[in-house]
ZANU-933938 format. One record per residue: residue in three letters; x, y, z of N, C-alpha, C in turn. Coordinates in steps of 0.001 Angstrom, whole numbers, padded with zeros to 6 digits, always signed. Layout:
REM residues N
ALAXYZXYZXYZ;...
***
This chain:
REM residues 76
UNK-025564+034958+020598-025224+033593+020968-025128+033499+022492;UNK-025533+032780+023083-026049+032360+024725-024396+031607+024866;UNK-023875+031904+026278-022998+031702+026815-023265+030832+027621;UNK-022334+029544+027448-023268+028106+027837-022309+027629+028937;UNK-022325+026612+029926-021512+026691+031086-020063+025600+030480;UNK-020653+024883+029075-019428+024414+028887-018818+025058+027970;UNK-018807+026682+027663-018173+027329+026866-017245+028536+028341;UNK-018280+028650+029477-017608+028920+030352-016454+028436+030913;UNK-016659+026907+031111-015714+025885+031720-014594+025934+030605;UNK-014797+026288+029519-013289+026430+028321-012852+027262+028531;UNK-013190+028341+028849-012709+029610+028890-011914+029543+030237;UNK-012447+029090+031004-011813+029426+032579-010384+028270+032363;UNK-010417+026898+031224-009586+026248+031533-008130+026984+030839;UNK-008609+027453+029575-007857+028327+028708-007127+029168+029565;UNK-007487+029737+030111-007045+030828+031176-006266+030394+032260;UNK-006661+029212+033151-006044+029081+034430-004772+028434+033427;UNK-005074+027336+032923-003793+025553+032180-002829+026784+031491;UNK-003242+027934+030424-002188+028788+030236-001296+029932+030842;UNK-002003+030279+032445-001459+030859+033087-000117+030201+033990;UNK-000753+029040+034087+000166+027907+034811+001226+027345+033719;UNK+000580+027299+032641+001649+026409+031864+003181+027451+031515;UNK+002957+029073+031796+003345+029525+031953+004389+029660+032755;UNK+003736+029695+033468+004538+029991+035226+005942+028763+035373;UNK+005479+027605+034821+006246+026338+035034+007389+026432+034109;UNK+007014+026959+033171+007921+027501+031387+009097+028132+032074;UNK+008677+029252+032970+009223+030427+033299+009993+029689+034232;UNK+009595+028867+035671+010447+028287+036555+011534+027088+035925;UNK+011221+026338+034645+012254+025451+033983+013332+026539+033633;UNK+013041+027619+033311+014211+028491+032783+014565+029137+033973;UNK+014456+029193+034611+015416+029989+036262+016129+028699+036415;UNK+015290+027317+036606+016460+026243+036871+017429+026083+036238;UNK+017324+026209+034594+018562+026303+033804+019566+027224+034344;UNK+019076+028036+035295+020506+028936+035028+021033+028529+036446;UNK+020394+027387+037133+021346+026646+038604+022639+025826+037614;UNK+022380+025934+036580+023525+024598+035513+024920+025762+035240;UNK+024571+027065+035396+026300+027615+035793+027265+027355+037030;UNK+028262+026462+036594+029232+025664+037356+029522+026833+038172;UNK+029841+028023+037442+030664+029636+038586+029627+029686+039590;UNK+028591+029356+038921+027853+030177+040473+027422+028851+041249;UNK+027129+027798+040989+026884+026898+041552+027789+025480+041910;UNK+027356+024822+042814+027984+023416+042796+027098+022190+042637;UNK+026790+021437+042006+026270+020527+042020+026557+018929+041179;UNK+026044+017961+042055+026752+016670+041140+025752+015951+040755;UNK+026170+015341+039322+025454+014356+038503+024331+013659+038938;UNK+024234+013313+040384+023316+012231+040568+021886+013360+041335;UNK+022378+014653+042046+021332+015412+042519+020820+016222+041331;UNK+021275+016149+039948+020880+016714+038713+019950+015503+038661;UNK+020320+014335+038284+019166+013275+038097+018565+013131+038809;UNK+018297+013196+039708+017360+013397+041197+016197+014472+040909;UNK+016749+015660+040854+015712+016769+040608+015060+016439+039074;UNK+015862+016022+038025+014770+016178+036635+014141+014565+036707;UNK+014360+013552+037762+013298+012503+037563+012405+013197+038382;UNK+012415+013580+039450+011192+013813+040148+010226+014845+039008;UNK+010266+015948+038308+009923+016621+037395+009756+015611+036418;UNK+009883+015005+035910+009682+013858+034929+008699+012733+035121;UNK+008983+012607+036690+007708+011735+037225+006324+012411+037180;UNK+006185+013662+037768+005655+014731+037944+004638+014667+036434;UNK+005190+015244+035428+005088+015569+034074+004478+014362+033903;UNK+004712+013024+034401+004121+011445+033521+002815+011710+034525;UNK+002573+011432+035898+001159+011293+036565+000312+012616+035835;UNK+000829+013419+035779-000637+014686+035503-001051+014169+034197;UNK+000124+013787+033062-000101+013597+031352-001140+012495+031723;UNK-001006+011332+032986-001335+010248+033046-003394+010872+033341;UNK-003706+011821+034208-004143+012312+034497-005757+012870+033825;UNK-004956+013167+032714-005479+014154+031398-006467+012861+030702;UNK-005207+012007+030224-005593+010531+029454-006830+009709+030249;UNK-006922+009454+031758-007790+009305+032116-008951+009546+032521;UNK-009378+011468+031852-010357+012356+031339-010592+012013+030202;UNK-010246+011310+029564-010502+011596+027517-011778+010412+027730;UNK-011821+009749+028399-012856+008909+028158-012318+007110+027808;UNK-013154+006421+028070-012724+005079+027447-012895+005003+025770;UNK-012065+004217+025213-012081+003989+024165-012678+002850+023690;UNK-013113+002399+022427-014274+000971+021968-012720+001014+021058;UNK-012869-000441+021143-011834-000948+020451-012555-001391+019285;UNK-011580-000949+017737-012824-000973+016319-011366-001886+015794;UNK-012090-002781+014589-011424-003706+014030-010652-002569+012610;
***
């Protein structure tokens, strides 16, 4: 079976989107552990501060993706 450039382009996406999706997995869980009061100080509104910006973040790329899928035909 011939190795075709859009079986290449899957492979490379497979690879990079799960290496990264990784990495981000791994950095949400180091932030969890800024949420121990002993070792840290922080207040309510710089907690909502940091997870909207990550939240905003998370909506433009999702937004991103959706505007790769293609247009849609609207069917009755």
């Amino acid at each position: 079976m011939a190795v075709t450039n859009d079986m290449k382009r899957r492979e490379r996406f497979l690879s990079v989107a799960g290496k990264r999706t990784n990495r981000i997995l791994e950095d949400l869980r180091l932030l969890g552990n800024c949420a121990n009061k002993s070792n840290y100080s922080y207040t309510t509104e710089e907690v909502e501060k940091m997870f909207r910006s990550i939240e905003d973040e998370v909506e433009h790329v999702k937004m991103l993706y959706r505007l790769n899928e293609g247009k849609k035909e609207f069917k009755w």
